[in-house]
N, C-alpha and C positions, 0 to 999 in steps of 0.2 A: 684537790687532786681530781675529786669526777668534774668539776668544771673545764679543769685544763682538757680533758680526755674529749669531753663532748666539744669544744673549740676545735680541736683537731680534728673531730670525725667532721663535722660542718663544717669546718672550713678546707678537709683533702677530698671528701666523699661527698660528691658532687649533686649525686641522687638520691640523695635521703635527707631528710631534716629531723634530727636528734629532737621529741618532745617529752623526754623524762628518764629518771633513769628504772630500770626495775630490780635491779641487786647488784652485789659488786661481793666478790669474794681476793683470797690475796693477791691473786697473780689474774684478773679480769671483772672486769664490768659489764654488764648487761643491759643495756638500752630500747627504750620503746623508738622506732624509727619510720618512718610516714616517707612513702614513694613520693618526690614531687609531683611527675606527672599521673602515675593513677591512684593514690591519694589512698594506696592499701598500706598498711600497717605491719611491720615485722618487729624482728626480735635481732639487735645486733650486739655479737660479743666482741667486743674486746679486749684482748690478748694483750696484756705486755711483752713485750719479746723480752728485756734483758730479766722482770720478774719467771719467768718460763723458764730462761735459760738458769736463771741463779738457781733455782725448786728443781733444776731437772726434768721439768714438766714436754718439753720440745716433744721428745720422742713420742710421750701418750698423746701430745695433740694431734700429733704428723700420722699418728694411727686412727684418731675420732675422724679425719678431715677425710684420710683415706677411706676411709670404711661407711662412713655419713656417706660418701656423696655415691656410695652405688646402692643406696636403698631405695627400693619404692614400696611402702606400703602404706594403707590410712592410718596407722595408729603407731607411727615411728618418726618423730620428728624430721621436718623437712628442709635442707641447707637450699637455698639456690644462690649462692655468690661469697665469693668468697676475696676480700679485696687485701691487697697487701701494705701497708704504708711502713714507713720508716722507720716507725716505735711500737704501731700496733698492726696487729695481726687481725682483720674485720670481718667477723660470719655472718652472713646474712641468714636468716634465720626464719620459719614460721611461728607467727607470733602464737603465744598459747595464754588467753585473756583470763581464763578463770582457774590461775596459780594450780596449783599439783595434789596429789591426793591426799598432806596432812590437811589443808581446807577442805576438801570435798568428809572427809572423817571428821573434822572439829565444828561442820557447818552448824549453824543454829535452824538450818531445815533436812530432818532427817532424810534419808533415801528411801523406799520402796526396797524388800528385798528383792522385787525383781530388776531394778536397777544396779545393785550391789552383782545383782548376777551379772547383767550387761558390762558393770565397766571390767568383771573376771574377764570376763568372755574376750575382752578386749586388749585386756594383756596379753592375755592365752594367746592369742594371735597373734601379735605382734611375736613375742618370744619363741613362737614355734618358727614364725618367717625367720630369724636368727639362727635358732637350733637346727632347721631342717638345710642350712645352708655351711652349717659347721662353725656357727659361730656364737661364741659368750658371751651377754654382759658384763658379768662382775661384777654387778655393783646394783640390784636390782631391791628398791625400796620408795616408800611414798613419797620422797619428795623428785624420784628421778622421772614419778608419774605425771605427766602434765596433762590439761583437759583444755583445747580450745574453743572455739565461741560458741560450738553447737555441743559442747559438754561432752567432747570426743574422747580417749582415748591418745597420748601423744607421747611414747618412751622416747628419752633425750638422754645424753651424757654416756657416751660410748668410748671414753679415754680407757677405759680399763679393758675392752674389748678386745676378746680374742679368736684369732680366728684356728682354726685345725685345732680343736680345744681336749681334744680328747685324755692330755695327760700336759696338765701345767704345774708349776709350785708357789708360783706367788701369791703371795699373801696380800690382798687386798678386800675394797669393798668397805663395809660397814659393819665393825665387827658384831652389835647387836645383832645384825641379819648373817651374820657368817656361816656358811655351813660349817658339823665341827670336822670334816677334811683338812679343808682352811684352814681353821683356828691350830690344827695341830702340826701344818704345815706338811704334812702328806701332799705326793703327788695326784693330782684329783682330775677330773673331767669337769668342766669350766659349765657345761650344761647342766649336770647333775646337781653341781653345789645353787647354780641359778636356782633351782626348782625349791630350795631349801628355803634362801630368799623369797622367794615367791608365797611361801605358805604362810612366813611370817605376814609379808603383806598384802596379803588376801583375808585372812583373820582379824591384823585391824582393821584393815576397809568392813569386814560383817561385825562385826561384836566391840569396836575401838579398844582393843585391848591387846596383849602382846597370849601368844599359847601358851606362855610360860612364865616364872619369875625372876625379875631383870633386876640381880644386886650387884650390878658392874660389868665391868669389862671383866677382870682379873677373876672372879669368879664365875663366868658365862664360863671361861677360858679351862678353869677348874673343874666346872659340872661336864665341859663338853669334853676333856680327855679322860676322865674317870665313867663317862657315859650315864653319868647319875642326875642329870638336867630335869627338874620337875615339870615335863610336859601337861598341860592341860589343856585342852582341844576347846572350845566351847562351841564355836561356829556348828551351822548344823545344814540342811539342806545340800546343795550344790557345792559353797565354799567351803562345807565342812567338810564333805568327801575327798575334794579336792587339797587340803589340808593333811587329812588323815593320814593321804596316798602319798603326801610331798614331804611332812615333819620326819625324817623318816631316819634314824644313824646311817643306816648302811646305804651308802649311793645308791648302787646296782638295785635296791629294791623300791625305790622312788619311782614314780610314775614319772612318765616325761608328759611334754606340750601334747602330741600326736594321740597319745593312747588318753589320755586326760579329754581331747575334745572327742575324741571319738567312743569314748563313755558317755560324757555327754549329750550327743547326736539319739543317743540309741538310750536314754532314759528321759523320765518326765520330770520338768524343773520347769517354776514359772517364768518366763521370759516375753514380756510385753514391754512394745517399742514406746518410750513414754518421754516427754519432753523433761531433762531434770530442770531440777531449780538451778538459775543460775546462783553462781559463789560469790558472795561480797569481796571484792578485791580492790585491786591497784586502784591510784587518786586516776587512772586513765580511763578506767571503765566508763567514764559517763560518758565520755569521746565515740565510744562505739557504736557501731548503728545494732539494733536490735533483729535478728535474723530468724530465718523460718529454722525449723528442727529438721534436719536433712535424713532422707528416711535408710541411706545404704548401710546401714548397722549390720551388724554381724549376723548373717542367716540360717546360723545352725539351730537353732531352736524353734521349735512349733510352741504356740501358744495354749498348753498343757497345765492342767496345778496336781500336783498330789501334796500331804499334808508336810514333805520334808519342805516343799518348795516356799513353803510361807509361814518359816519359823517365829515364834513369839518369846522371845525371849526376854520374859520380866518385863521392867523398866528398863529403859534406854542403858548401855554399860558404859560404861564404868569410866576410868580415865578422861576426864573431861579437859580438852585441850592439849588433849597430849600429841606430842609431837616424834612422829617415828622417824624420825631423819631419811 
C-alpha cells in the first residue's frame, strides 16, 4: 500500500522525489520528500480522501489546512503547498529531522536543565501565539512536539483546533493529557484545558514521568469527576512552577501562556543558549547535512542561576522509555 502511494506522488508531483517513508497512520502517510531543483528536504502528508471521508475526518482536515496556512511563527510547524490529486490530498510540509518530544524525553543523552527550560520556553510561545489570537489546540502532548534540525521547537497537528474557543464541548485530544473539564464533558475554554495538557507535558520533558498515577483511561476518568486524582508534582525550578500554576481542577484558576511568561521575564531561572544533542533518529538522518546552532532562541531570559534553577533530582527518573503519546 505505501508503495502504491509513493508511485503516485512520483509519478503526479512533479517537484519532489519521495526518499522514504516517515510514518503512516489509518487515514495518511507521511514522507520524507527532497525539492528537485534546490535539493531542500520536507515532510509530505498524504491524505486519503475516501479513507478521511469514510473516518469523517474531511471536516478536522479542511480546519488544520485553514488554520495552518495563516501562521507564522518559529516554533509552529510550517505548510508551504498544498497539492491536490485525485486519491490524495498532498501537504507540503517543514520537515522536522530530530522526531518529537517522546525521543528528546527517552534520549540516551540527558538534557541540561537549562535546556528542558528552553524547549518550555518554546512551547510557551508558540501556545500563547494561539491563545492570544483566540485559538485551541486540543490536543497538546509529546508527540504533537516536533524538534527540527537545529533542535527547535515545532507544534504540528491542528485538526482539533479551535478557534473563538472560549466555550466548546467536544470531547477530544488525549485522554491521558485531558483536562478533567473534558473528561467530564462540561462546556470548557479550549485554552484553559490547553494549559492542563501542557503541565502534563512539561513535567515529563523535566522529570520523565507523568504528576500523577496512570491506572487507565476509565479510572483517570473516575479520579477526575470525584476530584480525588492523586497529584504529585515532582518537577521543580521553572517547570515546576509552571506546573503547579497549570495542574490545576478549576480552569479559571490556572495560569495562562501570557501571565506564565511574564513570571518568567521577571524571576531568575537558568537559561543558557546551548547547542542540544542531536536525537538518534530516522534511517534518513545520515542524508543530512550537519548545521551551525542558529542563535534567534527565545529572548526572555537573562542568563541568571538561583538554586531552583538547577534542580538535582536523585538519579535520573524514572519511567525509562516511556512513551507519553
Amino acid at each position: 500500500m505505501t508503495e502504491d502511494v509513493m508511485m503516485i506522488i512520483n509519478s503526479q508531483i512533479k517537484k519532489y522525489e519521495i526518499v522514504s517513508q516517515l510514518g503512516e497512520g489509518g487515514f495518511a502517510s507521511v514522507f520524507l520528500g527532497r525539492h528537485y531543483l534546490t535539493k531542500e528536504f520536507y515532510a509530505i502528508k498524504a491524505i486519503s480522501r475516501d479513507r478521511a471521508m469514510e473516518c469523517g475526518l474531511l471536516c478536522y482536515l479542511e480546519n488544520e489546512l485553514r488554520l495552518i496556512s495563516r501562521f507564522d511563527h518559529p516554533n509552529i510547524v510550517k505548510m508551504y503547498e498544498i497539492i491536490y490529486l485525485q486519491s490524495y490530498i498532498c501537504i507540503i510540509m517543514e520537515y522536522c529531522p530530530n522526531g518529537d518530544l517522546n525521543n528528546v524525553i527517552n534520549s540516551d543523552q540527558p538534557l541540561h536543565q537549562c535546556d528542558k527550560n528552553r524547549i518550555a520556553l518554546e512551547i510557551l510561545e508558540a501556545l500563547d501565539y494561539l491563545h492570544s489570537r483566540g485559538i485551541s489546540h486540543r490536543d497538546i502532548k509529546p508527540a504533537n512536539i516536533m524538534f527540527d534540525k537545529d533542535m527547535h521547537v515545532k507544534l504540528i497537528d491542528f485538526g482539533f483546533a479551535r478557534e473563538q474557543s472560549e466555550s466548546v464541548s467536544t470531547m477530544c485530544g488525549t485522554q491521558m493529557l485531558m483536562a478533567p473539564e473534558v473528561i467530564c464533558n462540561y462546556n470548557y475554554d479550549g485554552r484553559k484545558a490547553d494549559m492542563w495538557s501542557l503541565a502534563i507535558t512539561l513535567h515529563a520533558l523535566a522529570v520523565n514521568c507523568l504528576p500523577f498515577e496512570y491506572r487507565g483511561d476509565s479510572q483517570l476518568a473516575k479520579d477526575m469527576k470525584s476530584r480525588t486524582l492523586p497529584i504529585n508534582i515532582i518537577a521543580t525550578g521553572m517547570i515546576g512552577w509552571i506546573v503547579r500554576n497549570t495542574l490545576i481542577y478549576d480552569p479559571d484558576k490556572r495560569a495562562s501562556t501570557a501571565e506564565i511568561l511574564n513570571h518568567v521575564k521577571n524571576n531568575e531561572y537558568t537559561y543558557v543558549v546551548k547547542r542540544l544533542p542531536r536525537v538518534k533518529r530516522a534511517k534518513t538522518s545520515s542524508i543530512l547535512e550537519q548545521v551551525e546552532y542558529r542563535q534567534n532562541t527565545p529572548h526572555i531570559l537573562k542568563v541568571r542561576t538561583n538554586k531552583e534553577g538547577n534542580p538535582c533530582i536523585g538519579n535520573r527518573l524514572v519511567r525509562s522509555k516511556a512513551r507519553f503519546f
